[in-house]
C-alpha positions in Angstrom: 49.4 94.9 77.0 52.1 93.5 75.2 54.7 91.8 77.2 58.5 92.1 76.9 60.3 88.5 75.7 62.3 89.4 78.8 59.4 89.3 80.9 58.3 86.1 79.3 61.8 84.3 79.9 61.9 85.6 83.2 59.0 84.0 84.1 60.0 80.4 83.0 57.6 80.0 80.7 57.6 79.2 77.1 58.8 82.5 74.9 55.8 83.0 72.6 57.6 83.6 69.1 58.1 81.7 66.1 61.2 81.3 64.4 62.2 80.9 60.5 65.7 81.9 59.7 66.1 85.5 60.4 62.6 86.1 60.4 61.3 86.3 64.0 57.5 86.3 65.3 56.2 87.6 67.7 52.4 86.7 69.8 50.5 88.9 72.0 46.7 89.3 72.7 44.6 91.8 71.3 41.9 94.0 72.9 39.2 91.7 71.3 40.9 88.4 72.8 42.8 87.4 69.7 46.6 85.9 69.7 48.4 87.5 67.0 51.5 86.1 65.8 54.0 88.8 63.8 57.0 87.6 62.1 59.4 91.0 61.3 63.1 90.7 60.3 63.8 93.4 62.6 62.9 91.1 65.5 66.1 89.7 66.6 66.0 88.1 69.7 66.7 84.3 69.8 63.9 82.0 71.2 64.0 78.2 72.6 60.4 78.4 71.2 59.9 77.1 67.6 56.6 76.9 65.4 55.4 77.0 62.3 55.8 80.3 60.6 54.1 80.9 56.8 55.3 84.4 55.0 53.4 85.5 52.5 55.5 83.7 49.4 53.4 80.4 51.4 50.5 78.7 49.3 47.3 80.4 50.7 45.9 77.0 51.5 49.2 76.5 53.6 48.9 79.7 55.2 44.6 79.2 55.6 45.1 75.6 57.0 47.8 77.3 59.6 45.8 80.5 60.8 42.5 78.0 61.0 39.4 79.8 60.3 39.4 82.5 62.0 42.9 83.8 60.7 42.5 87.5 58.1 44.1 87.8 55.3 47.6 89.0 55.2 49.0 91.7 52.3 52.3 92.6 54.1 55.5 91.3 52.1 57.6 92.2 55.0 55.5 90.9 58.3 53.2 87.6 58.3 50.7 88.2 60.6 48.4 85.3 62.1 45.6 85.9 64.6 44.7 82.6 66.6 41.7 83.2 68.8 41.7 83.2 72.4 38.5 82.6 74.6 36.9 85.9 75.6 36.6 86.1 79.3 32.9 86.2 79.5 32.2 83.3 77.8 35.4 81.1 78.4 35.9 77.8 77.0 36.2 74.7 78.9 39.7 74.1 78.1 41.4 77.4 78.7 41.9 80.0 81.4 39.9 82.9 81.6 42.2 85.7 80.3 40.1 88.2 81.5 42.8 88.4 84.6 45.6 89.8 81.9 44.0 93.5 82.2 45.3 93.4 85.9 48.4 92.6 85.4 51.2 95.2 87.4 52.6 96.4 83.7 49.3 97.1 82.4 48.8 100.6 83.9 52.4 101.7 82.1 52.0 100.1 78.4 48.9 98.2 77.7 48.0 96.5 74.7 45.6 94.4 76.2 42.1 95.2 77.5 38.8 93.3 78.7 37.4 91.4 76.0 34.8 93.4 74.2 32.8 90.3 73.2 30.4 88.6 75.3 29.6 86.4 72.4 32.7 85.2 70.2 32.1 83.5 67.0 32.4 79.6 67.4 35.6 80.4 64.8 37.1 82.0 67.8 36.7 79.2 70.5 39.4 77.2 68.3 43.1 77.2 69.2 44.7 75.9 66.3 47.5 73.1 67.4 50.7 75.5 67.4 48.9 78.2 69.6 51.9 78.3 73.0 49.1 79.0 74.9 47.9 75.9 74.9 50.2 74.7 77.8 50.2 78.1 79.3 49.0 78.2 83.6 47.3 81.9 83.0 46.9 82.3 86.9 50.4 80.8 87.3 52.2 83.9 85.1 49.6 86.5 86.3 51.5 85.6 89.9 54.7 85.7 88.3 54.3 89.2 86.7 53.2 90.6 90.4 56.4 89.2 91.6 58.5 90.3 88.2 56.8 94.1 88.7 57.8 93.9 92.3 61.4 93.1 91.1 61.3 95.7 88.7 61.6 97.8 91.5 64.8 96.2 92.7 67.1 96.2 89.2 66.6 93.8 86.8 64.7 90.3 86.8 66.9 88.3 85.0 69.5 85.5 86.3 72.0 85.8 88.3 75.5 86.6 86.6 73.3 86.7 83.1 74.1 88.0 80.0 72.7 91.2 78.2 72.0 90.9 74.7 72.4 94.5 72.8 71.7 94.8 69.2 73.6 97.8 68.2 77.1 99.8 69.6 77.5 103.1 70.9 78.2 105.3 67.8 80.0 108.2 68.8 78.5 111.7 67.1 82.0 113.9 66.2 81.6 117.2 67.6 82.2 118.3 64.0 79.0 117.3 62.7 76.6 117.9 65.5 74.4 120.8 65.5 71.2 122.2 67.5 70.1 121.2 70.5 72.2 117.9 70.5 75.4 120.9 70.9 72.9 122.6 73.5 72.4 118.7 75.1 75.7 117.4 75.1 77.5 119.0 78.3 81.3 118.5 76.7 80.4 120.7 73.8 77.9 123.7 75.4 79.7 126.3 75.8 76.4 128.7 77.0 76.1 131.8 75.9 79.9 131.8 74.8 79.5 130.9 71.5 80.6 133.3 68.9 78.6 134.1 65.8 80.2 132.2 63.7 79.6 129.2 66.2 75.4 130.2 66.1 75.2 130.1 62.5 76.9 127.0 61.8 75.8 124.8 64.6 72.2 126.1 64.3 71.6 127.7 67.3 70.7 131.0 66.2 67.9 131.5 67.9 68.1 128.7 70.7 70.0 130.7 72.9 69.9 134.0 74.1 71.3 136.7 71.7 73.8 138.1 74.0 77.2 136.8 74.0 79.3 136.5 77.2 82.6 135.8 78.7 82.8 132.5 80.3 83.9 134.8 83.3 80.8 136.4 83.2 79.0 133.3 83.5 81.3 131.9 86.0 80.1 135.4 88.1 76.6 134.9 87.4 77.2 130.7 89.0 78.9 131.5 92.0 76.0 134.1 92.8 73.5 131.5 92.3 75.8 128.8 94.5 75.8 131.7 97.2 71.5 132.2 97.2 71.4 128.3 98.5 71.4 127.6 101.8 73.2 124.2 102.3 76.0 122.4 101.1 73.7 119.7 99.5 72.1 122.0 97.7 74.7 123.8 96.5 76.5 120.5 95.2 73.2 119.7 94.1 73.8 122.9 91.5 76.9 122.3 90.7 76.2 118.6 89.7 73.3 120.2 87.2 75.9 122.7 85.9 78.2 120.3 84.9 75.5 117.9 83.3 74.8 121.1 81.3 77.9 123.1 80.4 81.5 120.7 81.7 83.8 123.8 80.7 81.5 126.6 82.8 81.5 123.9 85.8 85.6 123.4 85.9 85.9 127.0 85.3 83.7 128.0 88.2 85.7 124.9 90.1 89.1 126.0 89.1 88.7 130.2 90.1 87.3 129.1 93.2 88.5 126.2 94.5 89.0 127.2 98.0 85.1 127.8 98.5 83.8 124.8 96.5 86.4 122.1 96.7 84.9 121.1 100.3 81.4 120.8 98.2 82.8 119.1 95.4 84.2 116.2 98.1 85.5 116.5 101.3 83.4 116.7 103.7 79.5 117.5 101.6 80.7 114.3 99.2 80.1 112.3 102.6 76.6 113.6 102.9 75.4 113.5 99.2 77.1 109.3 99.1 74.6 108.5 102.6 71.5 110.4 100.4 72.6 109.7 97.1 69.5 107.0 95.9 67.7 109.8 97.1 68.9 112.4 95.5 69.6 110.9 92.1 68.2 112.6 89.1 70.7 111.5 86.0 73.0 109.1 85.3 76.7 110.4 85.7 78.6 106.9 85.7 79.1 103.6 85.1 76.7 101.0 87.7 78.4 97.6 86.9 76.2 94.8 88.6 77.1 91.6 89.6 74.2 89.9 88.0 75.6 91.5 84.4 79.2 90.6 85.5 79.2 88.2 81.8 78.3 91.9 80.2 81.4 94.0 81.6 82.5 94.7 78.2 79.6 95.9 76.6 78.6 98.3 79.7 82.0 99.4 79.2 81.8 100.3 75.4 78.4 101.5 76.4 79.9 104.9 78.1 79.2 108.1 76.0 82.6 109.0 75.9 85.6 107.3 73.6 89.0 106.5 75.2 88.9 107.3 78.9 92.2 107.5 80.5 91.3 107.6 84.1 89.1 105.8 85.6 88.3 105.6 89.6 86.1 102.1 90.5 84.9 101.7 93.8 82.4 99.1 95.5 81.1 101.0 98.0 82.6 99.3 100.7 84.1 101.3 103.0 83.1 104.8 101.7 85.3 107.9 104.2 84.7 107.0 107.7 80.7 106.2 106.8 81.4 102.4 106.1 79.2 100.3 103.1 77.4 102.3 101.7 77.2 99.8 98.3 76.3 101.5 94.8 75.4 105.1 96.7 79.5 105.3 96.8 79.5 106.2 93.2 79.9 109.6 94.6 82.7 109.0 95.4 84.2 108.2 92.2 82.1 111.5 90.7 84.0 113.4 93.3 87.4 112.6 92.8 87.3 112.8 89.0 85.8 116.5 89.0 89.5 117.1 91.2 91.8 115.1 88.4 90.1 117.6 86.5 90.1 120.6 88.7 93.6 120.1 90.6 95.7 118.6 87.4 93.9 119.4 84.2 92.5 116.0 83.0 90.2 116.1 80.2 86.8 115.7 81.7 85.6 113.6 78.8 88.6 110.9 79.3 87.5 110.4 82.7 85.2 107.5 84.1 83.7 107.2 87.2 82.6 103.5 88.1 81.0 101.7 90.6 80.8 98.0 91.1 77.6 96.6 92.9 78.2 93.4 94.6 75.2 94.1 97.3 75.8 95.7 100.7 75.4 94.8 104.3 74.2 98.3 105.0 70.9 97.6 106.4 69.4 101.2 105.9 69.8 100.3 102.4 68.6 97.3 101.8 65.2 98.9 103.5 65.2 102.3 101.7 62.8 102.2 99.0 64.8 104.5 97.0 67.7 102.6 97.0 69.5 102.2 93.9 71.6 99.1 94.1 71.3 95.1 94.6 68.8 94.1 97.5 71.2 91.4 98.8 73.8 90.8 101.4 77.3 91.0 99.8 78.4 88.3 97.6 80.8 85.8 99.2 84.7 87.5 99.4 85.6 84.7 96.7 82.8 85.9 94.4 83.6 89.9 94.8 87.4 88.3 93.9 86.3 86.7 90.7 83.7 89.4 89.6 87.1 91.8 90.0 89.2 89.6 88.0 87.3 90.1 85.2 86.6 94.1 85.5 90.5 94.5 85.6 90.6 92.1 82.3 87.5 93.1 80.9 88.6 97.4 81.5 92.2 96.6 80.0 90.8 95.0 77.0 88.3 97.4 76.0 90.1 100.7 77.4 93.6 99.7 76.9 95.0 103.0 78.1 93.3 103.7 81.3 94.6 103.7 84.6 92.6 102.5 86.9 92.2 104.1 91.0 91.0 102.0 93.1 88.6 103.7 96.0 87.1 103.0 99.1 87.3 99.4 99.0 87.5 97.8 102.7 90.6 97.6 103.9 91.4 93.9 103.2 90.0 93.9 99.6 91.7 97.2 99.1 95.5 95.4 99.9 94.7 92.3 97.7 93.4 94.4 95.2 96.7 96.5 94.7 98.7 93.6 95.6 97.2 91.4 92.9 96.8 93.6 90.0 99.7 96.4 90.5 101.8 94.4 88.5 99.8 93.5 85.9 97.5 96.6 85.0 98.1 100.0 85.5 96.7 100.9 88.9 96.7 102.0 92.1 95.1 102.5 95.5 94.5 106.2 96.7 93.5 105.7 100.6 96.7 103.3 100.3 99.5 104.8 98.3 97.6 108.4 97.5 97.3 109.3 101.4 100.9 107.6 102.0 102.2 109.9 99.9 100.5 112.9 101.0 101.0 112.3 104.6 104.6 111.9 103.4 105.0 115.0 101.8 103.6 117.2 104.2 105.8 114.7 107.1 108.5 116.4 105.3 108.2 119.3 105.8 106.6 119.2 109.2 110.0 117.0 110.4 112.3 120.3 109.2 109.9 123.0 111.3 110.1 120.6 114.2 113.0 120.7 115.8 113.2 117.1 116.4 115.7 115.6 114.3 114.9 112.7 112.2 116.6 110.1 114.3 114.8 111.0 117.1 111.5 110.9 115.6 108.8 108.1 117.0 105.3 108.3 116.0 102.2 106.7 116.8 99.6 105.6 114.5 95.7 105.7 115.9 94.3 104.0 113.0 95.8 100.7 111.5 93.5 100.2 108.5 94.3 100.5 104.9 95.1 104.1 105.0 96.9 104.3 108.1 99.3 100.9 107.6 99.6 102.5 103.7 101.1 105.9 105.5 103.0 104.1 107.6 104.6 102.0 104.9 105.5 105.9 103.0 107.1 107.3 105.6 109.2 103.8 106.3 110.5 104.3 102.9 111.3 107.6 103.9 113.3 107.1 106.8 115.4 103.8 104.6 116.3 106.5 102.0 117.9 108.7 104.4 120.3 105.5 105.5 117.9 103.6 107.9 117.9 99.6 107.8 114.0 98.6 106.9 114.2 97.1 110.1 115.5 100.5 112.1 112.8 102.1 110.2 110.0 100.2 110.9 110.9 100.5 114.8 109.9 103.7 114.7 106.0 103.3 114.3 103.9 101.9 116.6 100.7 101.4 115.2 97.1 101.2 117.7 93.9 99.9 116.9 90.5 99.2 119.0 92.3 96.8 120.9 95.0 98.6 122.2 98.9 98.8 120.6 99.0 96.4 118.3 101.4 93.2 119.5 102.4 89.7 118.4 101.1 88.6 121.3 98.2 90.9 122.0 96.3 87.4 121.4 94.1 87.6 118.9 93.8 86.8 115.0 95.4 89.9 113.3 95.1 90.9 110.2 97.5 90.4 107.1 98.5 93.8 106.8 98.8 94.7 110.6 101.4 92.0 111.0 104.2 94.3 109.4 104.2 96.5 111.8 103.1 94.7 115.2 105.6 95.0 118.1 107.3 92.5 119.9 109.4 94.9 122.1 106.7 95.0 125.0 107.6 92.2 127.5 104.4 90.8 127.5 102.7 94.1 128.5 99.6 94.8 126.4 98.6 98.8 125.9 95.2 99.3 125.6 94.9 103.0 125.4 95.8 105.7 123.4 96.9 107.6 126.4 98.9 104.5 127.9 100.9 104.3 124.6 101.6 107.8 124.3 102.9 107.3 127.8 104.7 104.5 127.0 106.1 105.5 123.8 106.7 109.3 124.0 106.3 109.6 120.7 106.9 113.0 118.6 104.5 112.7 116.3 100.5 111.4 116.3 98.9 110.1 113.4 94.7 109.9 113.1 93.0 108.0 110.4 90.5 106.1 113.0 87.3 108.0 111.4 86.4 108.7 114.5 85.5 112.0 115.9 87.1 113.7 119.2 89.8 110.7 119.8 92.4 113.0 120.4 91.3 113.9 123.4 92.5 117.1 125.3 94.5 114.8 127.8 95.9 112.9 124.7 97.1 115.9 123.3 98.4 117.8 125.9 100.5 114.2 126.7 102.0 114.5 123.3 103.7 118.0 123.9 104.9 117.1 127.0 107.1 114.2 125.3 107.9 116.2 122.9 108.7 119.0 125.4 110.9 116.8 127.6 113.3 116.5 124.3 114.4 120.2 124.8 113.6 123.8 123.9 112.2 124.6 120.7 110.6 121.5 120.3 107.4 121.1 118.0 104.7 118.3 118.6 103.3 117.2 114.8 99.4 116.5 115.0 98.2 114.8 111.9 93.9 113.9 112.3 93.5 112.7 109.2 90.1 111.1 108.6 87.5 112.8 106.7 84.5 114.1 106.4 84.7 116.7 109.4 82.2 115.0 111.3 85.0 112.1 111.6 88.0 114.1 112.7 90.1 113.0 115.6 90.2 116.6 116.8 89.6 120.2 115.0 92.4 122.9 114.4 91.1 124.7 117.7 91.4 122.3 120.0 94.8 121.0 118.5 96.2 124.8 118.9 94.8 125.5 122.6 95.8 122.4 123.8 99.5 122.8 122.6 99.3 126.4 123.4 99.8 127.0 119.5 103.2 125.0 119.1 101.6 122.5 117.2 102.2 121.4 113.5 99.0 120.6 112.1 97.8 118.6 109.0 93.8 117.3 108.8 92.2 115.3 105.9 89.0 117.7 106.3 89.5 121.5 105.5 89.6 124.6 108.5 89.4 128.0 108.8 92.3 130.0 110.6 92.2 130.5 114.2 93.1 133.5 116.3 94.0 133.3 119.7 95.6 135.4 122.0 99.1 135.2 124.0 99.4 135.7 127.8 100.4 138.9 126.8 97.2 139.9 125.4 99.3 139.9 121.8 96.7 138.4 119.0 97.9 135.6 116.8 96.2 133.8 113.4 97.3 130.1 113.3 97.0 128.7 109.3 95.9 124.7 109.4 97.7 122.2 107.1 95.1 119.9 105.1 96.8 117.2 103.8 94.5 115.9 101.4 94.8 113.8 98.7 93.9 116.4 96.0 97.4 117.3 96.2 99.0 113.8 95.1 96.5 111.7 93.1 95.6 114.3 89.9 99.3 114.2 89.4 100.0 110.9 90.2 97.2 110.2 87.4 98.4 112.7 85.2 101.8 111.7 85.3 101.0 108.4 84.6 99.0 108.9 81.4 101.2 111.5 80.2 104.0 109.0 80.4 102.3 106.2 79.2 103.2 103.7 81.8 102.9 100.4 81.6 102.5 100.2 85.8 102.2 102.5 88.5 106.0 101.5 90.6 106.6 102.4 94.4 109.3 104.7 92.6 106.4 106.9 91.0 104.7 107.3 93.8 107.1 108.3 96.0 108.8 110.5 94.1 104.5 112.0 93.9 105.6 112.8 97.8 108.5 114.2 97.4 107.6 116.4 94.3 104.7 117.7 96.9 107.7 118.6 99.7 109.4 120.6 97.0 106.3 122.4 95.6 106.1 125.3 98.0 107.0 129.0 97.3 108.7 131.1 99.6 105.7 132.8 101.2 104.6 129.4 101.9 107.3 128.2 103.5 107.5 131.6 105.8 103.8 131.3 107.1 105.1 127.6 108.1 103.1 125.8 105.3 103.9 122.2 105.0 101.0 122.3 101.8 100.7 124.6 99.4 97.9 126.9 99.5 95.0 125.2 97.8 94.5 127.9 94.7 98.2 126.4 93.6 96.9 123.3 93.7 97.2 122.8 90.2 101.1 124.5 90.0 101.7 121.7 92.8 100.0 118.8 90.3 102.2 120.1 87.4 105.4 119.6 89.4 104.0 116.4 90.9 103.0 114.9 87.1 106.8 116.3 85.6 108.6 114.6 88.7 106.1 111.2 88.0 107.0 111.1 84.7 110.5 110.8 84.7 110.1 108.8 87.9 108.5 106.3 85.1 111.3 106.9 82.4 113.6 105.4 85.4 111.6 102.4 85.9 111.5 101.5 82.2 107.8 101.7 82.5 107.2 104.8 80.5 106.1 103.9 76.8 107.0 107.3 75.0 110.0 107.1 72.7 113.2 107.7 73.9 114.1 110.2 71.3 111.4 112.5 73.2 113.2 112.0 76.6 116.7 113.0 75.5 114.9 116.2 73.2 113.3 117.5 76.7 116.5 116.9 78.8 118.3 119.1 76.7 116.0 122.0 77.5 116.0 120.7 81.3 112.9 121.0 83.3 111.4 123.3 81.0 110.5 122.1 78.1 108.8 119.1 80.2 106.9 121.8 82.2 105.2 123.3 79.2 104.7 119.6 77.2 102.8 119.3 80.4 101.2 122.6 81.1 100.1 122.5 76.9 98.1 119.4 77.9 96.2 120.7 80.8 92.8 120.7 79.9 92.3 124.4 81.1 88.7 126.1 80.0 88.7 129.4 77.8 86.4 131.7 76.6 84.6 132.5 72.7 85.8 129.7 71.0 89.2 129.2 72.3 90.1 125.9 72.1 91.5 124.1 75.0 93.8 121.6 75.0 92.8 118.1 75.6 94.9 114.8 75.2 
């Protein structure tokens, strides 16, 4: 078996390869116990080892006195080839190590270019090492215990040191579609269109013949998906379909995602993407992002120019961390980041080949990982908080400089990673944080619209936050904005939220060490009196509106919620409560939309993070009535947000952007909408929502003076007003057609 020169330097032993200029050698053993050195010039790796090497332009007597007498005869102008001799295992010399132990070693039963010694007997010209041989100093038994432990590690990512460096020979050349043909169009999922190719396409792509001869509709195809999506039983295995439709054909995949986004957004994340993340070592099958390691963190660059794909715009990084309500769930959180790009492109029209899903693997403290033989990331605790800092320093740097367009989401980080993350980079790189800003916003606009079907007028609103984490302190910091652009002092604002964690209302003096980004918003209006239950505070406070993002299921209990209608009911008649559970997946939800309607007697105003079906219930009067739930997910802010920002070219994402992301959302419903007392759109309009969202973000970023288009292009769409924006926009959706039609992508 020949062993890898990364096996060797792992090991700590000498590298067995000789060195003359650019000419490299290589040694390995032979099946008949010979060391054969091989010098190649297309052996390029670098080698602390150095020895004599004689090419063939040598005198013959150098080159016989180097190979000794057992060396052959070498004809090759391009390779010098030596053989030493090594002992044969049945008759082993006094001063080596029997190598018959080699034919055991843990690589041999994959690649093996070593076997037993067939000699009993080797010719006394064979016992001799000549004086160069690296053997000589070579512990066999020591490195045939190393290579067990090296195989083991195979098994757990890459035997190498810590933070090393990965040596690659050649770049990623990218194939233009333009010349690519056969099965690498068939292969390449961004260029398959199926069996919608025309004629035309067959011939000169040769794949007349690799395909079926019938030509179809992408719609037909589409059809023919959603019935085989329908035939599987689960909602793993339908993602599971779906993920191998997209590996296969990207434009059948986002057309089957666009017509029918209702049925398979809740499969394409919220709530199956929690289930796939907690199996998703298990599950794996292909690569379908970017696994940054720690222990390559000196590589980040040339994993980066290493994805398939030139000029990604978006990008959405996670480390696993806090992953939905499911906690760290380390390198299987890259679904995650697979999730929410397939909406960028579903919701807002994002070219699915300028997006990047990333994952950073800094270990985990999951302990089902760590003992899951399948799992696919670091074995290890976390790395120090200091460490995870540095390591993200130079992603940020290392992302900007190879993909200097991108903007970058962060996702699922914990919660105090995720503030110092936004806070550190936000004015540096163009960024953001969805579970802080991309729920803020959400929750905002949908808040809006929830305060004018109310009844309770805005300076009488008080609401309670169950949750104080990244998400629910980002929210509240939204809707404080809110309340100072409608003439509030920060300071009258913030009075109005009183945030609750699992200690109870959270105080200055609630006694113990809080957290950074709890302080903002901790009371000091109590007198000394600690609340340490929802259902105190609610009594307490009589708040008009209750906010979840706890990730816990069934908090809002029935007495809970019956509590809030009755403050809200005390205000007067015609009074609405607003119930917002917001954590996701479903199994997390403070409440569902049933209990929320029963419990209020179906005066409620609700908004969930996880997706429900209409409920019917019936009036005292026996009369019938179909409630319509609100989800307030993110879908309808960050494509937009994204979208806006790349289309502007914006230096930063600002508070301003976002923001006006919120308020773009308020002002996206239609009439009908608005009469069925929608505070969302619908979701098929997701995408007419994300239009309006991106047009509103982009000149949010022309006010900011963060926008990087020319001005000439701004005051050429004003005079047209909102229109000629709208379709600069809508032209640039990526949007997929049918025989041949090209789409447009950035």
């Amino acid at each position: 078996m020949r062993q890898s020169l990364g096996t060797w330097r792992a090991l700590g032993v000498p590298t067995p390869i000789a060195s003359v200029g650019h000419v490299k050698s290589r040694l390995f053993l032979t099946s008949r116990g010979r060391c054969i050195v091989t010098s190649s010039p297309f052996l390029s790796h670098q080698s602390p080892f150095h020895s004599r090497a004689f090419t063939s332009s040598s005198p013959p007597s150098l080159r016989a006195a180097a190979a000794g007498p057992g060396a052959r005869p070498n004809t090759n102008t391009n390779t010098t080839t030596t053989i030493l001799s090594v002992p044969s295992s049945s008759t082993p010399s006094p001063n080596h190590t029997s190598t018959s132990s080699m034919a055991s070693y843990p690589y041999s039963a994959a690649s093996s270019d070593i076997s037993t010694p067939r000699s009993s007997s080797p010719a006394s010209s064979s016992r001799r090492m000549t004086d160069f041989n690296p053997m000589n100093s070579v512990d066999i038994n020591a490195i045939e215990e190393k290579m067990k432990a090296a195989a083991l590690d195979q098994h757990r990512g890459y035997a190498q040191n810590h933070y090393g460096e990965v040596q690659q020979y050649r770049s990623t050349d990218y194939v233009p579609k333009s010349s690519a043909c056969g099965y690498q169009v068939l292969r390449e999922p961004a260029w398959n269109k199926g069996l919608s190719f025309t004629p035309d396409d067959r011939v000169s792509k040769n794949l007349t013949g690799l395909i079926p001869h019938v030509m179809e509709s992408i719609q037909t195809q589409s059809a023919r998906a959603m019935k085989m999506i329908n035939t599987r039983s689960t909602p793993i295995d339908k993602y599971l379909y779906l993920s191998s439709l997209k590996g296969q054909n990207m434009d059948l995949f986002y057309r089957v995602l666009i017509d029918n986004i209702r049925e398979l957004m809740p499969l394409v994340y919220t709530p199956t993407i929690g289930d796939v993340c907690l199996q998703y070592s298990s599950l794996y099958t292909r690569p379908e992002a970017l696994y940054i390691s720690i222990k390559q963190r000196k590589s980040i660059r040339t994993m980066l120019r290493n994805w398939p794909y030139p000029e990604p715009e978006i990008c959405v990084v996670t480390d696993g961390s806090r992953i939905l309500g499911l906690g760290d769930l380390g390198v299987n959180g890259v679904g995650i980041s697979i999730g929410k790009l397939a909406l960028y492109t579903g919701a807002a029209g994002v070219d699915p080949s300028k997006t990047l899903p990333i994952v950073l693997d800094t270990g985990t403290n999951n302990e089902d990982n760590l003992k899951d033989p399948f799992y696919l990331g670091l074995r290890h605790k976390r790395v120090s908080v200091e460490t995870q800092q540095e390591f993200m320093d130079e992603f940020m740097e290392a992302a900007t400089e190879v993909f200097p367009n991108m903007v970058v989401q962060f996702e699922d980080f914990d919660t105090e990673k995720a503030f110092n993350y936004l806070d550190r980079y936000r004015n540096k790189y163009r960024c953001f944080n969805d579970d802080i800003q991309g729920t803020g916003a959400v929750v905002l606009g949908g808040y809006i619209g929830a305060v004018n079907l109310s009844g309770v007028p805005l300076e009488e609103q008080r609401l309670v936050f169950m949750g104080a984490g990244s998400a629910g302190v980002g929210v509240a910091k939204q809707l404080v904005e809110y309340y100072t652009r409608r003439g509030l002092s920060e300071q009258q604002a913030r009075e109005k939220f009183w945030l609750v964690d699992t200690k109870g209302l959270v105080t200055r003096d609630r006694g113990d060490n809080l957290a950074e980004h709890k302080k903002y918003f901790a009371r000091t209006d109590n007198n000394g009196h600690q609340f340490r239950t929802l259902e105190e505070v609610i009594e307490y406070v009589k708040p008009s509106a209750l906010v979840g993002l706890t990730a816990t299921f069934g908090v809002f209990t029935e007495s809970t919620v019956r509590a809030l209608k009755a403050s809200v009911d005390s205000g007067g008649l015609g009074r609405r409560p607003i119930l917002f559970p917001l954590s996701n997946p479903l199994t997390k939800a403070e409440c569902t939309f049933e209990q929320a309607v029963q419990w209020t007697d179906g005066s409620v105003i609700f908004a969930s993070g996880s997706p429900f079906s209409p409920f019917t219930m019936k009036t005292p009067d026996g009369q019938a009535i179909t409630y319509h739930p609100n989800q307030g997910n993110n879908v309808y802010v960050f494509p937009g947000l994204g979208l806006g920002a790349i289309l502007s070219k914006a230096t930063h994402v600002t508070d301003e952007m976002v923001y006006t992301s919120a308020a773009a959302l308020a002002e996206s419903l239609n009439a009908e909408e608005i009469h069925k007392g929608l505070i969302y759109p619908n979701i098929e309009r997701v995408r007419d929502a994300s239009l309006v969202v991106a047009r509103e973000v982009m000149k949010a970023a022309r006010r900011e003076g963060v926008s990087k288009l020319p001005e000439s292009q701004w005051i050429e769409w004003e005079e047209w007003g909102d229109v000629a924006l709208t379709a600069y926009i809508k032209d640039r959706m990526y949007d997929p057609m049918s025989f041949g039609t090209e789409k447009a992508r950035f």
